[in-house]
ChimeraX commands (.cxc) that place a marker at each C-alpha (Angstrom):
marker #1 position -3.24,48.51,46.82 radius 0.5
marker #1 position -4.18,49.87,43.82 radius 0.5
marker #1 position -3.93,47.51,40.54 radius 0.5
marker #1 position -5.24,49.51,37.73 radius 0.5
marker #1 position -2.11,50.52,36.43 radius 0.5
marker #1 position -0.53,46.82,36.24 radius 0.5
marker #1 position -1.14,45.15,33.10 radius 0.5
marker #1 position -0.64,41.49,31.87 radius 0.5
marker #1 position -2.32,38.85,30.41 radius 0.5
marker #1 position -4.87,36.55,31.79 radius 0.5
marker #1 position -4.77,32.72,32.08 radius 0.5
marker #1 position -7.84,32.84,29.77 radius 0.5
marker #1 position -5.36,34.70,27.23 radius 0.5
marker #1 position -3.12,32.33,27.40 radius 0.5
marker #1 position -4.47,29.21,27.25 radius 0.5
marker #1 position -6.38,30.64,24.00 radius 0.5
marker #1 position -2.73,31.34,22.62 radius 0.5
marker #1 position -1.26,27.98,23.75 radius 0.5
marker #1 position -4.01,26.09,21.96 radius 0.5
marker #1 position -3.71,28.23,18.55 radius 0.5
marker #1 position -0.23,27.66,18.90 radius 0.5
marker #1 position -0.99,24.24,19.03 radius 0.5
marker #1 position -2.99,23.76,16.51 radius 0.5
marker #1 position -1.18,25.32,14.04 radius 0.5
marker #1 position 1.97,23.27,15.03 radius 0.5
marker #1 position 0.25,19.92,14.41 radius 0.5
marker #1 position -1.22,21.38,10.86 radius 0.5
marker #1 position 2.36,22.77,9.80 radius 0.5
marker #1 position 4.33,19.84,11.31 radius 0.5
marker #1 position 2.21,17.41,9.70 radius 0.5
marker #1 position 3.34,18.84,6.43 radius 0.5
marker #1 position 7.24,18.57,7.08 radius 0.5
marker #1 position 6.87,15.16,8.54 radius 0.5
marker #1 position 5.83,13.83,4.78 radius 0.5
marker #1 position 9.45,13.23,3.05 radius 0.5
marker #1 position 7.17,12.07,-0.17 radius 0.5
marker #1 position 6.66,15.81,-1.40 radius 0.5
marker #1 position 10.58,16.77,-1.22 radius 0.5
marker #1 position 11.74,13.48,-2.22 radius 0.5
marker #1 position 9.33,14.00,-5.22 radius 0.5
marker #1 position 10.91,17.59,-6.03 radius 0.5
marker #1 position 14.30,16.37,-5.14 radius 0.5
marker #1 position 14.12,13.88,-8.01 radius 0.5
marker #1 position 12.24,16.64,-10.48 radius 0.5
marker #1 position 15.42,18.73,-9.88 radius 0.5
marker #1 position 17.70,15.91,-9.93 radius 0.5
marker #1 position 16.75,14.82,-13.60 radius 0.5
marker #1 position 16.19,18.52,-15.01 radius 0.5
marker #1 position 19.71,19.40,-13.43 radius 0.5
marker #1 position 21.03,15.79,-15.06 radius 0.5
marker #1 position 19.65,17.15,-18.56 radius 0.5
marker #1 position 20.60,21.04,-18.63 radius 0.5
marker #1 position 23.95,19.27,-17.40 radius 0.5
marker #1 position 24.19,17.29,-20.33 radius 0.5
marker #1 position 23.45,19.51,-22.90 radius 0.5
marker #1 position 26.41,21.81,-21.38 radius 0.5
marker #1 position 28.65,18.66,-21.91 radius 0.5
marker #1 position 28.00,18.20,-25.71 radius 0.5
marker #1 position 28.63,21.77,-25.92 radius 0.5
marker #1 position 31.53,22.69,-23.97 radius 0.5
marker #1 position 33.35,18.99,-25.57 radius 0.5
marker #1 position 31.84,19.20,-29.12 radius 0.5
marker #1 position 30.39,15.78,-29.26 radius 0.5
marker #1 position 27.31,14.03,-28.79 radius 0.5
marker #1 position 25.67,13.27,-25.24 radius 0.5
marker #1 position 22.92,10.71,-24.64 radius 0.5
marker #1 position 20.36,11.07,-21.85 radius 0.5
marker #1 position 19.58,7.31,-21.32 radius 0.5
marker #1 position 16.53,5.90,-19.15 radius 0.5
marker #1 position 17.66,2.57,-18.21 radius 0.5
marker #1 position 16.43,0.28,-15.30 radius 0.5
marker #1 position 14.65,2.94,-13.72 radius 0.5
marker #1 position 17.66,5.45,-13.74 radius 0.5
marker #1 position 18.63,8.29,-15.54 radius 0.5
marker #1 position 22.13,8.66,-17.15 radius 0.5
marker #1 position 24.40,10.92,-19.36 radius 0.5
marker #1 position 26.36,8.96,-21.48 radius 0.5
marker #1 position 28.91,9.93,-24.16 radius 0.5
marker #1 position 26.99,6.38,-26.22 radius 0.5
marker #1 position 23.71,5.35,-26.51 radius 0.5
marker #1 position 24.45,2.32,-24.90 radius 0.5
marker #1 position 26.12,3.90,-21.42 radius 0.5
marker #1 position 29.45,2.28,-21.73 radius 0.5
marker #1 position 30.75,5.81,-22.02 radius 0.5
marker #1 position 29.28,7.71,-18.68 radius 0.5
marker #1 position 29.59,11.54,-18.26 radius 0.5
marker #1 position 31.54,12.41,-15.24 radius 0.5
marker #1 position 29.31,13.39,-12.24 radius 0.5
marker #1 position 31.29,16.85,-11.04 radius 0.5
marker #1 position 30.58,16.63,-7.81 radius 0.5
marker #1 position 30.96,12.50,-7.08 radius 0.5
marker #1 position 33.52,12.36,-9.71 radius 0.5
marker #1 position 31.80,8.61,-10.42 radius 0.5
marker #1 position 29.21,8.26,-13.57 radius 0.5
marker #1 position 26.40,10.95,-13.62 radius 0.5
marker #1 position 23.60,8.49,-13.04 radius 0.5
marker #1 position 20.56,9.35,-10.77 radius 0.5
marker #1 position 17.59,7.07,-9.24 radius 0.5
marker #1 position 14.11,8.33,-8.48 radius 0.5
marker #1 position 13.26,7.79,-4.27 radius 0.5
marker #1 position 10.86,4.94,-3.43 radius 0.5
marker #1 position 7.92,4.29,-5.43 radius 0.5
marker #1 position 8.91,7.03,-7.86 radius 0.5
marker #1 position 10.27,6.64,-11.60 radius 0.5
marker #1 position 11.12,8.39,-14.54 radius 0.5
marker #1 position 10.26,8.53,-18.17 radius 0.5
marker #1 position 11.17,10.11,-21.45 radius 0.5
marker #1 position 9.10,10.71,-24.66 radius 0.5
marker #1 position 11.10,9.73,-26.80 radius 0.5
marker #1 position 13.23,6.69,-24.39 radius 0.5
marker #1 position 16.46,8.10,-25.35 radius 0.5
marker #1 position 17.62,11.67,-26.80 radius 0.5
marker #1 position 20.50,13.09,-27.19 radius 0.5
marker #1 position 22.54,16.67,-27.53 radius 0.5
marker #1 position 24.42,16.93,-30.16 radius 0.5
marker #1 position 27.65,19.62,-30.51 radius 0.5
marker #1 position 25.80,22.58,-30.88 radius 0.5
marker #1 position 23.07,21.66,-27.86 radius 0.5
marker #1 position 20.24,20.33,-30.05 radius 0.5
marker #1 position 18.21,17.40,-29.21 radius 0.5
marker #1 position 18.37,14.54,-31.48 radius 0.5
marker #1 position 16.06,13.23,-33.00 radius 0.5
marker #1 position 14.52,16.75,-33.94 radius 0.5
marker #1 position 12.07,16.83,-31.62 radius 0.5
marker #1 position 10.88,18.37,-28.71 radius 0.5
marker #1 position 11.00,15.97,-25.63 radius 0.5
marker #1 position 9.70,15.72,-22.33 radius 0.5
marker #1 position 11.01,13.86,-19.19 radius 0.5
marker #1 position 8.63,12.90,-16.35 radius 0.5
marker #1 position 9.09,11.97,-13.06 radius 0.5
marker #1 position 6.32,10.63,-11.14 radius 0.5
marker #1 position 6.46,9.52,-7.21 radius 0.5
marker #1 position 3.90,7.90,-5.48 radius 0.5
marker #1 position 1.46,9.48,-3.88 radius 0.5
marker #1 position 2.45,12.74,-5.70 radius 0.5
marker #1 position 1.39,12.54,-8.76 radius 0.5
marker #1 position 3.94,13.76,-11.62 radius 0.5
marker #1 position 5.95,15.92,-13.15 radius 0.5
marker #1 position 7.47,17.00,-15.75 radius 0.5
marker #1 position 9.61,19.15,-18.04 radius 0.5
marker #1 position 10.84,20.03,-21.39 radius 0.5
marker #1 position 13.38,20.42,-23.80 radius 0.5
marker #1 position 13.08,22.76,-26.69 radius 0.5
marker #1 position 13.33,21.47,-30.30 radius 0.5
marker #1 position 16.00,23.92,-31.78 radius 0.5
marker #1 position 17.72,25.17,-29.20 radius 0.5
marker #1 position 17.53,22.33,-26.25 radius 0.5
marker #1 position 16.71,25.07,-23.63 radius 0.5
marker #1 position 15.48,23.09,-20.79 radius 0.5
marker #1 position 12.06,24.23,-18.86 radius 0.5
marker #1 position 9.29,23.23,-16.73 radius 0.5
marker link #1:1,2 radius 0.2
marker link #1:2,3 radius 0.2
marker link #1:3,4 radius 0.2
marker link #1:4,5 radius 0.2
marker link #1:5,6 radius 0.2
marker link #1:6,7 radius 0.2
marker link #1:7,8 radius 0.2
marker link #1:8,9 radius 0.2
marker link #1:9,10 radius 0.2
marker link #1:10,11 radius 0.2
marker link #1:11,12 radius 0.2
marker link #1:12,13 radius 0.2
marker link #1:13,14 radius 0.2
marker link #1:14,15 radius 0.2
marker link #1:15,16 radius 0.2
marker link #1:16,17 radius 0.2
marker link #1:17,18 radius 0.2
marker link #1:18,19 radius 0.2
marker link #1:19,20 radius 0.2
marker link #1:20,21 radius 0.2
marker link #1:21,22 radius 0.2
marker link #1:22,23 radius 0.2
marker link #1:23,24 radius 0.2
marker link #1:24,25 radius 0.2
marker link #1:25,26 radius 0.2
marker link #1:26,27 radius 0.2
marker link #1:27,28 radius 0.2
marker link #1:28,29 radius 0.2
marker link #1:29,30 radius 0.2
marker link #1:30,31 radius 0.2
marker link #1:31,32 radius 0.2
marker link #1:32,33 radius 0.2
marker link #1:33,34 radius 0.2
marker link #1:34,35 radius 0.2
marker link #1:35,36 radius 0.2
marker link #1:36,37 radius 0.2
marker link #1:37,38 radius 0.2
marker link #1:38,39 radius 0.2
marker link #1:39,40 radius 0.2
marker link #1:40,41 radius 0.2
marker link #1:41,42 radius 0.2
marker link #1:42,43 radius 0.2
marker link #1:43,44 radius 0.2
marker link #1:44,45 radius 0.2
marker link #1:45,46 radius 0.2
marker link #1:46,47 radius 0.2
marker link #1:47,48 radius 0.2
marker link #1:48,49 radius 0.2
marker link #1:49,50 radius 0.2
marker link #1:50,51 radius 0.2
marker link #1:51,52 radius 0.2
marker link #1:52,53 radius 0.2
marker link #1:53,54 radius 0.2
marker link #1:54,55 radius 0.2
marker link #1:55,56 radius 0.2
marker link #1:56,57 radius 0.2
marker link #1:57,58 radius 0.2
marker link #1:58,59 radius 0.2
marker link #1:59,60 radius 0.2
marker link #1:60,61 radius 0.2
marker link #1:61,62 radius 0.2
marker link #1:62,63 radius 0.2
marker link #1:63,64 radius 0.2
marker link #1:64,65 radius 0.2
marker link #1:65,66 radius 0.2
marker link #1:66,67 radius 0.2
marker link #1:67,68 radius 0.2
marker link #1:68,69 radius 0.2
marker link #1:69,70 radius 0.2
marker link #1:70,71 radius 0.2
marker link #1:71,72 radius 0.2
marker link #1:72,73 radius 0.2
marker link #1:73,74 radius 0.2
marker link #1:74,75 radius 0.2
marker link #1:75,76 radius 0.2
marker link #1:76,77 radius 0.2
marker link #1:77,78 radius 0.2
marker link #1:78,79 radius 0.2
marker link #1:79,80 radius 0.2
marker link #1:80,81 radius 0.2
marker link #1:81,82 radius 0.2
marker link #1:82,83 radius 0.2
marker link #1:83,84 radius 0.2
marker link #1:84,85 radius 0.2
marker link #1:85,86 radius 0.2
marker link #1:86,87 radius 0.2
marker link #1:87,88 radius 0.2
marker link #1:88,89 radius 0.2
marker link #1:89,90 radius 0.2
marker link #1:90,91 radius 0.2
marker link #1:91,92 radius 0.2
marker link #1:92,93 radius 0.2
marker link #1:93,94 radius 0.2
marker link #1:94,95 radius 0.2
marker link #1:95,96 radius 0.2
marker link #1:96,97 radius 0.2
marker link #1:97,98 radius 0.2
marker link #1:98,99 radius 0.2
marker link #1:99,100 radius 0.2
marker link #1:100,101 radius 0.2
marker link #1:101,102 radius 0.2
marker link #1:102,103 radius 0.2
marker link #1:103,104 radius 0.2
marker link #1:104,105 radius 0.2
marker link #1:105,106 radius 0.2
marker link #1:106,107 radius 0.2
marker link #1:107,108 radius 0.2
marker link #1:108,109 radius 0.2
marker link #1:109,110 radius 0.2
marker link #1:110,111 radius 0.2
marker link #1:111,112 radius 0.2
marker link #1:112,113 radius 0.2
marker link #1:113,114 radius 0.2
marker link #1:114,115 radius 0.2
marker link #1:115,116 radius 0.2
marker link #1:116,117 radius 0.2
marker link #1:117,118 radius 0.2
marker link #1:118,119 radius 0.2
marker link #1:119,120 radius 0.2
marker link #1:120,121 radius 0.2
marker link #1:121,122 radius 0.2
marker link #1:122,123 radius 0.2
marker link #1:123,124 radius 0.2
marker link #1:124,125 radius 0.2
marker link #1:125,126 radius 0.2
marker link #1:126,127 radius 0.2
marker link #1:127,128 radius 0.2
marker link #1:128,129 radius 0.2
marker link #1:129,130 radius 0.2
marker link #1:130,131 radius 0.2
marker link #1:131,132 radius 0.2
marker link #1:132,133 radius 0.2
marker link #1:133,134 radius 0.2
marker link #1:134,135 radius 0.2
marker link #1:135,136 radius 0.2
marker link #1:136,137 radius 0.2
marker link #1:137,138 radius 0.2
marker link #1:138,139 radius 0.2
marker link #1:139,140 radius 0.2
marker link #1:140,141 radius 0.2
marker link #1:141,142 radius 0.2
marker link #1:142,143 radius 0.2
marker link #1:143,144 radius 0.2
marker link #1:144,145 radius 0.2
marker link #1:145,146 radius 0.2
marker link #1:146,147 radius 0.2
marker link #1:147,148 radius 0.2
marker link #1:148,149 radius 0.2
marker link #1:149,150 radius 0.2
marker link #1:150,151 radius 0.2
view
C-alpha cells in the first residue's frame, strides 16, 4: 500500500491550530465580554444624537431649544427649566437620556441653547462630555456660529 499520494494533516498540525484558535478566542472574547466600552460609546452617541437633534428642533419649529443637564441626565427642553420637554421621536415620551452605571455627563457652559436659526446661545462654543468609569471620557463640540455638532 502505497501512501505517498494521500495527504492530510497531522495531529501535531492540529493541535497547533486548536491552541492558536484558542488563544485568540480568549484574547478577542475577553474584549466583547466588557459592556463598559459600548455602554461608554452608547452614551457618547446618545448625547451627541440628543444635541444635533435639538438643534434640528429649534430650526425646523422656529423657536428656542434648551439642552439641560439636570440630575445626571440630559434633556431637550422647549424652557430652561424642562417643564416644556422635546418629544423623543422614537418613544414619543420626553427626549431625556441617562449615562450607564458609573458614567455622567457634563456641559461647559451647564445649559445652552439653539436658538431659531441653529445657533448656540450664549455665543459660545460649547462642549459636552461624557465620562464612564473605567473609560475615561469623551467629548464633543458645538460650533459657535453655526451649531454644527462634532467630535
Amino acid at each position: 500500500m502505497d501512501r505517498g499520494g494521500q495527504r492530510g494533516f497531522t495531529l501535531t498540525e492540529l493541535v497547533v491550530v486548536i491552541v492558536v484558535t484558542a488563544i485568540l478566542a480568549v484574547a478577542i472574547g475577553a474584549r466583547f465580554l466588557s459592556r463598559s466600552t459600548f455602554e461608554a460609546r452608547g452614551a457618547f452617541d446618545q448625547a451627541q444624537a440628543l444635541v444635533r437633534y435639538a438643534q434640528k428642533v429649534a430650526i425646523a419649529q422656529r423657536r428656542s431649544v434648551f439642552v439641560v443637564l439636570s440630575a445626571g441626565s440630559l434633556a431637550a427642553c422647549f424652557d430652561a427649566g424642562c417643564v416644556d420637554p422635546v418629544k423623543d421621536p422614537g418613544r414619543g415620551g420626553a427626549l431625556v437620556i441617562v449615562p450607564p452605571t458609573g458614567g455622567s455627563f457634563a456641559i461647559a457652559p451647564s445649559a445652552f441653547s439653539f436658538d431659531g436659526l441653529g445657533r448656540p446661545a450664549p455665543d459660545a462654543a460649547h462642549t459636552v462630555s461624557v465620562s464612564v468609569s473605567g473609560e475615561g471620557s469623551r467629548s464633543f463640540t458645538i460650533e459657535r456660529e453655526t451649531g454644527y455638532v462634532h467630535p
